[in-house]
C-alpha positions in Angstrom: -27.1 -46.0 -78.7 -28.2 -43.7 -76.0 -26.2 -39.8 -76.2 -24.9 -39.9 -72.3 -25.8 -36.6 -71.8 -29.4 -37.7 -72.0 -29.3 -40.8 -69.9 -31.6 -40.6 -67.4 -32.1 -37.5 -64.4 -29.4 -37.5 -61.9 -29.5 -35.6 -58.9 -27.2 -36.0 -55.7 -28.6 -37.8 -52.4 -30.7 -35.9 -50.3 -29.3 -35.4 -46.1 -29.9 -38.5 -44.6 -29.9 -40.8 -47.3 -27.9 -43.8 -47.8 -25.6 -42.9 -51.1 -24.3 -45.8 -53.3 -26.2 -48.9 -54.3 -27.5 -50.0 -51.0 -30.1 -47.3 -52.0 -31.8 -49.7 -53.6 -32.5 -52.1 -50.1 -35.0 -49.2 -49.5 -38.8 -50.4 -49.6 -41.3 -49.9 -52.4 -43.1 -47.1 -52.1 -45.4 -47.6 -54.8 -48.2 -50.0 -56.1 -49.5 -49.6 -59.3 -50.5 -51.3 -62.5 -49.5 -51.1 -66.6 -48.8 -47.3 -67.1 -46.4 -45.3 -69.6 -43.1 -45.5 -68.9 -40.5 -42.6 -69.7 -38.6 -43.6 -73.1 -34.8 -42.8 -74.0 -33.5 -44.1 -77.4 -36.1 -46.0 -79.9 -37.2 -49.5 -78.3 -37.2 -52.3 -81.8 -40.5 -52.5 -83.4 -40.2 -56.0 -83.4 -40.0 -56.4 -79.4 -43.6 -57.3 -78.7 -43.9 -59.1 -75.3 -43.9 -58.6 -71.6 -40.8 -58.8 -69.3 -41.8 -60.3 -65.8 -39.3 -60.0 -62.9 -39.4 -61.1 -59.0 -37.4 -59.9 -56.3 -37.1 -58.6 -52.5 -39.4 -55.6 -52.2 -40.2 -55.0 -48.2 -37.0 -55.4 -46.3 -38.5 -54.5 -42.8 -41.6 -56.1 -40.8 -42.7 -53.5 -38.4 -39.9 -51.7 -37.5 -37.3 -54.7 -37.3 -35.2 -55.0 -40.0 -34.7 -58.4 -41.6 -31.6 -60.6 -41.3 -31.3 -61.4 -44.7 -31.6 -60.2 -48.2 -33.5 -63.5 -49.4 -36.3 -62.5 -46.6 -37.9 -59.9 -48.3 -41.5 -59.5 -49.3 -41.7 -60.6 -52.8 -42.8 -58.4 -55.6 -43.5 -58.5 -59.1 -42.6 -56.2 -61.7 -43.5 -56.5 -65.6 -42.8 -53.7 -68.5 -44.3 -54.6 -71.3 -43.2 -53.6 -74.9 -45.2 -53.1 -77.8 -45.4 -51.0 -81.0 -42.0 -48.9 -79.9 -43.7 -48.4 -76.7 -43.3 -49.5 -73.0 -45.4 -49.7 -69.5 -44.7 -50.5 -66.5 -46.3 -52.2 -63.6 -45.3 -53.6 -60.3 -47.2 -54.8 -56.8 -46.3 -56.5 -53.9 -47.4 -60.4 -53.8 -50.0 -60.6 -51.4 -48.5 -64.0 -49.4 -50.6 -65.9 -46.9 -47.9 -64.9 -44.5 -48.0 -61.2 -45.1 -51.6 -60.1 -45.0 -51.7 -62.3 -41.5 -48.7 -60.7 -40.2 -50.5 -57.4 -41.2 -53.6 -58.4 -39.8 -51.6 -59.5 -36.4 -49.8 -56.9 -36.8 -46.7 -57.9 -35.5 -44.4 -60.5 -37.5 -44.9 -64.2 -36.9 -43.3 -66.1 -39.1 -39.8 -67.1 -40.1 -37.6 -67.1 -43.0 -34.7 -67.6 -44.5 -32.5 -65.5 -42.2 -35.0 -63.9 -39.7 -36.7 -65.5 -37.2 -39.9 -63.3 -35.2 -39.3 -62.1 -31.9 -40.2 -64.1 -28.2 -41.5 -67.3 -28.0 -42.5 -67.2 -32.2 -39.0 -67.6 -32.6 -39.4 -71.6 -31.8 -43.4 -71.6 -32.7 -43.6 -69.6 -35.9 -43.6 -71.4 -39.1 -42.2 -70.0 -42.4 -43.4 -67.4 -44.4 -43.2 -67.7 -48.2 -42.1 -64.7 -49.8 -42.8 -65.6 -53.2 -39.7 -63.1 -54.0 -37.0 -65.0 -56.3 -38.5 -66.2 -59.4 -41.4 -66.1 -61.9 -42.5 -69.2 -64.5 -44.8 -68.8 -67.0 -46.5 -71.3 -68.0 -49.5 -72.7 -70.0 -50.5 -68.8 -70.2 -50.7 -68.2 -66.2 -48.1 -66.6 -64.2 -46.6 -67.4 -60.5 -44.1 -65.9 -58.4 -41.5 -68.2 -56.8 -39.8 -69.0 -53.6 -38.1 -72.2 -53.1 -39.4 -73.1 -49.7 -43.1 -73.4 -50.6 -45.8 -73.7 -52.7 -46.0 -71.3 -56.2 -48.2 -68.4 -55.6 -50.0 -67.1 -58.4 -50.1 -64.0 -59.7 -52.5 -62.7 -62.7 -50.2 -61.5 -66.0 -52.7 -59.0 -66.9 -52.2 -56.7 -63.4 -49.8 -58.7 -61.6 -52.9 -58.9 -58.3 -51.9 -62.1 -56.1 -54.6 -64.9 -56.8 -53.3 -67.2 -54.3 -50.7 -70.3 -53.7 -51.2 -73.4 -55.7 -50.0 -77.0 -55.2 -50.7 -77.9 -59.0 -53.5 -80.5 -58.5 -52.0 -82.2 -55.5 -48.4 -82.5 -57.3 -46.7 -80.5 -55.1 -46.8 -81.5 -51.6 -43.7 -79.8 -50.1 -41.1 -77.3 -52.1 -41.4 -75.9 -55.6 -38.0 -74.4 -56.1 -37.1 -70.9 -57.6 -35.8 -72.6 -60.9 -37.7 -74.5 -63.1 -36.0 -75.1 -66.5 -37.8 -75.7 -69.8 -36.2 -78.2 -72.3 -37.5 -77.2 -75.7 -36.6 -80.3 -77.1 -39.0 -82.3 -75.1 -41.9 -79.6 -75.0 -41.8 -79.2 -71.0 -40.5 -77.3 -67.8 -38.8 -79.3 -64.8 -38.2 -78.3 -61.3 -37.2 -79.8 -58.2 -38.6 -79.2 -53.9 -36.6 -80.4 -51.1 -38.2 -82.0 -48.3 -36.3 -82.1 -44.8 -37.9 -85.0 -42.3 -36.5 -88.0 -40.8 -34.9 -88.5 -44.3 -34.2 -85.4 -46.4 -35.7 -86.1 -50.0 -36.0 -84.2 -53.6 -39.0 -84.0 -55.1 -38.8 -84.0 -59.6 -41.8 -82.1 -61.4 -42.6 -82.3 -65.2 -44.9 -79.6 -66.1 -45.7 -80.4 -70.0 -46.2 -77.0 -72.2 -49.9 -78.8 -72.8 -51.5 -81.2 -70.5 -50.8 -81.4 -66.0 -48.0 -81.6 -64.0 -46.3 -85.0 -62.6 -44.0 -85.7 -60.1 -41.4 -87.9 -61.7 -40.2 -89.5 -58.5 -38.6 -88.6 -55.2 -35.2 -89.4 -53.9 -33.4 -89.6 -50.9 -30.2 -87.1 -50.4 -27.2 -88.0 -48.7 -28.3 -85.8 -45.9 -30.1 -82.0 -44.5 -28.4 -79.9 -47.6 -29.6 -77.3 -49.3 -29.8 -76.8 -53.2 -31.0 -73.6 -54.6 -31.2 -75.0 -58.5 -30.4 -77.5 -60.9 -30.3 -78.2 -64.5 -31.6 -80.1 -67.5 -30.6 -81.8 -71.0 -33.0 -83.4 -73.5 -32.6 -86.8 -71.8 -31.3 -85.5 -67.9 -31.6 -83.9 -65.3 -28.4 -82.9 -63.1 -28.5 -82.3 -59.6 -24.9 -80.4 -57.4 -25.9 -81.6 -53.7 -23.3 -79.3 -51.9 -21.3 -80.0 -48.3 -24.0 -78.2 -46.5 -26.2 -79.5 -43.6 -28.6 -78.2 -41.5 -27.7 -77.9 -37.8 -31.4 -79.1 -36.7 -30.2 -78.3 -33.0 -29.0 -75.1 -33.2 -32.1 -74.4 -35.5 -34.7 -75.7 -33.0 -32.4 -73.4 -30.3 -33.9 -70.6 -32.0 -31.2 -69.5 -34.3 -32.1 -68.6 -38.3 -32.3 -71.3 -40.8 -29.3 -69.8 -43.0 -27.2 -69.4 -39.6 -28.3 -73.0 -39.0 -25.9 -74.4 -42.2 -23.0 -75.7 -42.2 -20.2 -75.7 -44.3 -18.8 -79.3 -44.7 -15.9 -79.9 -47.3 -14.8 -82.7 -45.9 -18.5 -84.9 -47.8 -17.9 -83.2 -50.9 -20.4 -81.4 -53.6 -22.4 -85.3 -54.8 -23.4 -85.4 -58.3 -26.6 -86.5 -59.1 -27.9 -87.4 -63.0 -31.1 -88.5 -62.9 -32.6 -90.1 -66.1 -35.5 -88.9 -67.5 -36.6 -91.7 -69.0 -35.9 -94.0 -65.1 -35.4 -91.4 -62.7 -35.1 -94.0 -59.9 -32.2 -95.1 -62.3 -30.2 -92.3 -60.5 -26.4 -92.3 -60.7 -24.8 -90.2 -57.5 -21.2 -89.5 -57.1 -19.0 -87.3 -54.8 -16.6 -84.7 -56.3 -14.0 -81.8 -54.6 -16.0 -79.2 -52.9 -17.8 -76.3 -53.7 -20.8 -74.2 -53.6 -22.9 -72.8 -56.9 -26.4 -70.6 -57.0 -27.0 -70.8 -60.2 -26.3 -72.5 -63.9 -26.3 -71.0 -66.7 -27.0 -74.5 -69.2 -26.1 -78.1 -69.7 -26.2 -80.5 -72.9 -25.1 -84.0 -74.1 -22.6 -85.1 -76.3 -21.1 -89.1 -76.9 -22.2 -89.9 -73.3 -21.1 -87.0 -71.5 -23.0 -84.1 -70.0 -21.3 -81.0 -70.4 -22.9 -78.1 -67.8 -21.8 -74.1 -67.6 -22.8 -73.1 -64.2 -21.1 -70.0 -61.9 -19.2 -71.6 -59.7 -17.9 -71.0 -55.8 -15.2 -71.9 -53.6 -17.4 -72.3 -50.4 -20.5 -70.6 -49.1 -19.4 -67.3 -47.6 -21.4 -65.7 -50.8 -24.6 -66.2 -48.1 -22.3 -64.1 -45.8 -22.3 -61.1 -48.3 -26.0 -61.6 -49.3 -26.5 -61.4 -45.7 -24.6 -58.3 -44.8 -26.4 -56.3 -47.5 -29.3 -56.2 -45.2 -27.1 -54.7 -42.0 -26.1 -51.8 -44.5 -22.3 -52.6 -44.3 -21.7 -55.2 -46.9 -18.0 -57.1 -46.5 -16.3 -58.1 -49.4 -18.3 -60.4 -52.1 -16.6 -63.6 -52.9 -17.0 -63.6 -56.4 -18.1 -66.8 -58.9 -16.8 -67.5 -62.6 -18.0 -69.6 -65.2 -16.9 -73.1 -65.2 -17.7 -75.8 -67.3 -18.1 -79.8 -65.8 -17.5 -82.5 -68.0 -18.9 -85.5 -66.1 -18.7 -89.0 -67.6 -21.7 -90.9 -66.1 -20.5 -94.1 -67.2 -17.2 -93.7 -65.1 -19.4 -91.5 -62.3 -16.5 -88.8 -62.7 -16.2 -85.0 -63.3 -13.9 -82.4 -64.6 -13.9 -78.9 -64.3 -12.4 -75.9 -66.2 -12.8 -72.6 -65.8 -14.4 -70.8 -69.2 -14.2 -67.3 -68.1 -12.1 -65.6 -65.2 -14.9 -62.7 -65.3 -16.5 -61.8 -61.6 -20.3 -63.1 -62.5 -23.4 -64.5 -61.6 -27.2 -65.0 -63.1 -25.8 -66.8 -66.3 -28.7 -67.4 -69.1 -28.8 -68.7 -72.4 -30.9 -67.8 -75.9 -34.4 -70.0 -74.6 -34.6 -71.9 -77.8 -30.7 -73.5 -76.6 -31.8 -74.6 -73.1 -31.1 -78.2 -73.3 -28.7 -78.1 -76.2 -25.5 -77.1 -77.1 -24.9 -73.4 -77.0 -22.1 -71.0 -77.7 -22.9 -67.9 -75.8 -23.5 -67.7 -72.0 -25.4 -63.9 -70.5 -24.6 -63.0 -67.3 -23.9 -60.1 -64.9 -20.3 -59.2 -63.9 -19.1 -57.1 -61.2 -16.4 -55.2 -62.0 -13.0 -54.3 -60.0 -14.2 -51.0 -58.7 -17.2 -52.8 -57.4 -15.7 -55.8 -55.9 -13.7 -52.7 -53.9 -16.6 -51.4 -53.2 -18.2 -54.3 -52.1 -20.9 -53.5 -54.7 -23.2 -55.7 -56.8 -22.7 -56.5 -60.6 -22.8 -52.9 -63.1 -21.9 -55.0 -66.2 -23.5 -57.5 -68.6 -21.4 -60.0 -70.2 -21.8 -62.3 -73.4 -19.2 -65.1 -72.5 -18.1 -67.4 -75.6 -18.0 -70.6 -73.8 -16.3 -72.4 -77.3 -13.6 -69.5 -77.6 -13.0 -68.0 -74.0 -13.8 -65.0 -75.3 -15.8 -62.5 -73.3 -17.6 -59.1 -74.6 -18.8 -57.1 -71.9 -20.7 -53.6 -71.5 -20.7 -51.2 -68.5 -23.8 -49.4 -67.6 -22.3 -46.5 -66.3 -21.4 -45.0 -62.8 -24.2 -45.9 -60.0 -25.6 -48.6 -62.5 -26.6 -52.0 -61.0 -27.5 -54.4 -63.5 -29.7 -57.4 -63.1 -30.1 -60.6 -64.4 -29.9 -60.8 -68.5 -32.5 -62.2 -70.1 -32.3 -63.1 -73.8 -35.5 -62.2 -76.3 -34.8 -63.4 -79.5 -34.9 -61.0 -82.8 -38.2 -62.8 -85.2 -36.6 -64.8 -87.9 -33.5 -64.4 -86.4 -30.4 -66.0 -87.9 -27.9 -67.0 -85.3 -27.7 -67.8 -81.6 -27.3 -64.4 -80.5 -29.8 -62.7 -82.6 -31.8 -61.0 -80.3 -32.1 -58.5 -77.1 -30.9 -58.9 -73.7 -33.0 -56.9 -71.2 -31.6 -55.8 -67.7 -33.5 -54.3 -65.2 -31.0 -51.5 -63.7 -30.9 -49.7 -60.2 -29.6 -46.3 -61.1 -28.7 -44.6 -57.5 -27.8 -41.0 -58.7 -31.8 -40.7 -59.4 -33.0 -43.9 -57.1 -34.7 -44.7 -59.8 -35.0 -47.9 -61.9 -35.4 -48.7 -65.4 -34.9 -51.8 -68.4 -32.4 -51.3 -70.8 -32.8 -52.9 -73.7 -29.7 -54.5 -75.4 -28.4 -56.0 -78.6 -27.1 -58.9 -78.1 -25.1 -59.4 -80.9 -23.0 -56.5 -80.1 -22.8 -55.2 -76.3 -20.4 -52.7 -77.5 -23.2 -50.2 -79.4 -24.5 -49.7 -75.4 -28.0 -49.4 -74.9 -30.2 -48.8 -77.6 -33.1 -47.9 -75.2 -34.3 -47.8 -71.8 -38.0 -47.4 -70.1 -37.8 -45.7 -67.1 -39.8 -46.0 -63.7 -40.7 -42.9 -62.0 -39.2 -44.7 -59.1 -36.8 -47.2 -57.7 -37.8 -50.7 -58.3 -35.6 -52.7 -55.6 -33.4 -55.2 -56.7 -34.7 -58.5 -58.6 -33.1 -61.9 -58.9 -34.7 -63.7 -61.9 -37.1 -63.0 -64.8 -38.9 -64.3 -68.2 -40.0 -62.8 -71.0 -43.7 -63.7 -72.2 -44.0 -62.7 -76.1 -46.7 -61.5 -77.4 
């Protein structure tokens, strides 16, 4: 564990500057590649491997501020650990959209909350970001957006090498979240397709061998779905009550702004088989709204899926606030667990931890498959006062109820925990969890690395940026 009095330089906000965490919604103001990163603490010998992350990294285009959080340039950001050492490297994704907006130099294109200025507003087509997630896979590297194509990026110094529609396979979306199922030796994902019909396009990208597109499916209408999930033999799809206003869209106003909450339909089910996807079974349960799950697995006929769930959607209103600089009060998610019989096309859900969280993970090797331990970051009561993001990681025993969690310290905002598991482990949470943290007393950014088996010992190192890294959403660890 870290001595506090050594954690990291602190020094109070110059005149001018905005104090708190919304420090972090501040552009990157440096490019570079793999260099030495500042130690504190002694990072495991045994952690050999790179951690990749994607986020939000330019959060004005020329002046004018975007609407929403999820608009921002993408970036990627790696620190890569290796005989007790650490570097660090992080660039901007150099999107189609972006060098021709700089080019133009003026912005042209839309995005998730931001539409351009004069008559773009109605012309201008969307700009991928490439700013939520990374996948790595079959030894290359792409940043994610869920709108668009995968752009990718080269692991060795994260330079932009361009969008790709994996051999003709994707012809729309490639969402954010692809899931790999280690029991069948592959990574799924899922686009949405809005036209005359709304549709999902399914994706199997094999660990060896190309990509297929399983089939494509109609939706019950214009809604949007930010992930999904997978089990060895399923996948499982939470259609929520949302559709898209295409009027008030084509009148100009954002996409985001352009959703509608509608409780009355229902969140539908869908659970695809693997084996016949077009054998799809859909139902209609009590609404609500998720971003993100955490797992799902399959016992005696029924899929059992950990996710963090919502009431409605007014989380995009807090998301979208951020951006204005005066956030309102975050409606906050829990971990619940569906039970959903497929035979009887019915679901019940319980509530496995009455924690404040969100960007649940599990130990890689349980993806799929039963699992006891769920990662994710909380938000704590003096934050949710605050209207401030998460500052605390939490190992959730979905079997017991039981929750262990860890706060990072004043000014600390965590990001999402991803699991690296300990060689020749011996139990489900042998490993490390590694956060990237924003800490806003030194607007500075750095991983801290975690034992998993016991959040309690605090952070037994951390590798330290010489600057702020602004805020990420997912990541993956590459060994080796």
């Amino acid at each position: 564990m870290i001595p506090a009095e050594t954690r990291g330089a602190r020094r109070a906000p110059a005149v001018g500057e905005r104090p708190g965490f919304l420090r972090a919604f501040q552009d990157l103001r440096r490019e570079h590649g793999f260099e030495p990163l500042r130690l504190e603490g002694a990072i495991p010998a045994e952690l050999d491997g790179t951690l990749f992350r994607a986020g939000p990294a330019l959060f004005a285009s020329f002046g004018r501020r975007y609407g929403h959080w999820f608009d921002g340039d993408g970036a990627v950001s790696a620190v890569r650990f290796r005989n007790g050492a650490a570097r660090g490297a992080v660039r901007l994704v150099q999107s189609d959209g972006l060098v021709t907006e700089r080019e133009a130099g003026r912005p042209l294109f839309a995005g998730y909350g931001t539409r351009p200025p004069g008559l773009r507003r109605f012309l201008g087509g969307l700009k991928n970001a490439a700013n939520t997630a990374v996948l790595a896979w079959q030894g290359r590297l792409f940043a994610l957006w869920e709108g668009g194509l995968p752009t990718e990026v080269s692991p060795a110094d994260l330079a932009t090498l361009g969008t790709d529609d994996l051999g003709g396979v994707v012809v729309g979306a490639f969402s954010a979240h692809p899931h790999r199922v280690a029991g069948r030796g592959a990574t799924y994902n899922f686009g949405v397709r809005y036209g005359a019909r709304t549709v999902i396009d399914l994706f199997e990208l094999p660990d060896a061998g190309a990509p297929r597109r399983l089939a494509t499916l109609p939706l019950a209408g214009a809604t949007m779905i930010h992930d999904f999930i997978a089990t060895e033999h399923h996948l499982v799809v939470f259609a929520p009550p949302l559709r898209l206003d295409v009027l008030a869209y084509a009148a100009g106003r954002s996409y985001e702004r352009s959703l509608r909450w509608r409780p009355s339909l229902g969140t539908e089910i869908l659970v695809i088989p693997l084996a016949a996807p077009e054998r799809v079974v859909r139902f209609a349960v009590e609404p609500f709204f998720q971003w993100h799950f955490a797992n799902a697995f399959e016992e005696g006929g029924v899929l059992l899926v950990d996710f963090a769930r919502y009431p409605d959607f007014a989380t995009n209103d807090y998301a979208r606030s951020l951006m204005a600089g005066h956030p309102v009060r975050p409606r906050a998610s829990t971990l619940h667990r569906a039970e959903i019989d497929v035979a009887a096309r019915t679901a019940r859900f319980e509530e496995r931890a009455a924690i404040p969280c969100e960007f649940p993970r599990v130990a890689p090797a349980r993806e799929g498959r039963r699992h006891r331990f769920v990662y994710a970051a909380e938000v704590s009561a003096e934050r949710i006062a605050e209207s401030a993001l998460q500052d605390r990681i939490a190992k959730i025993d979905v079997e017991r109820g039981a929750a262990g969690r860890l706060a990072l310290g004043p000014g600390q905002t965590v990001s999402e925990p991803v699991f690296v598991p300990r060689p020749r482990g011996a139990g489900e949470d042998d490993g490390w969890l590694l956060t990237l943290v924003y800490d806003a007393p030194s607007h500075t950014s750095h991983v801290a690395v975690l034992d998993a088996r016991d959040l309690a010992v605090g952070p037994i190192a951390r590798a330290w940026f010489d600057q702020h890294v602004p805020l990420t959403f997912h990541g993956a660890f590459v060994p080796g």
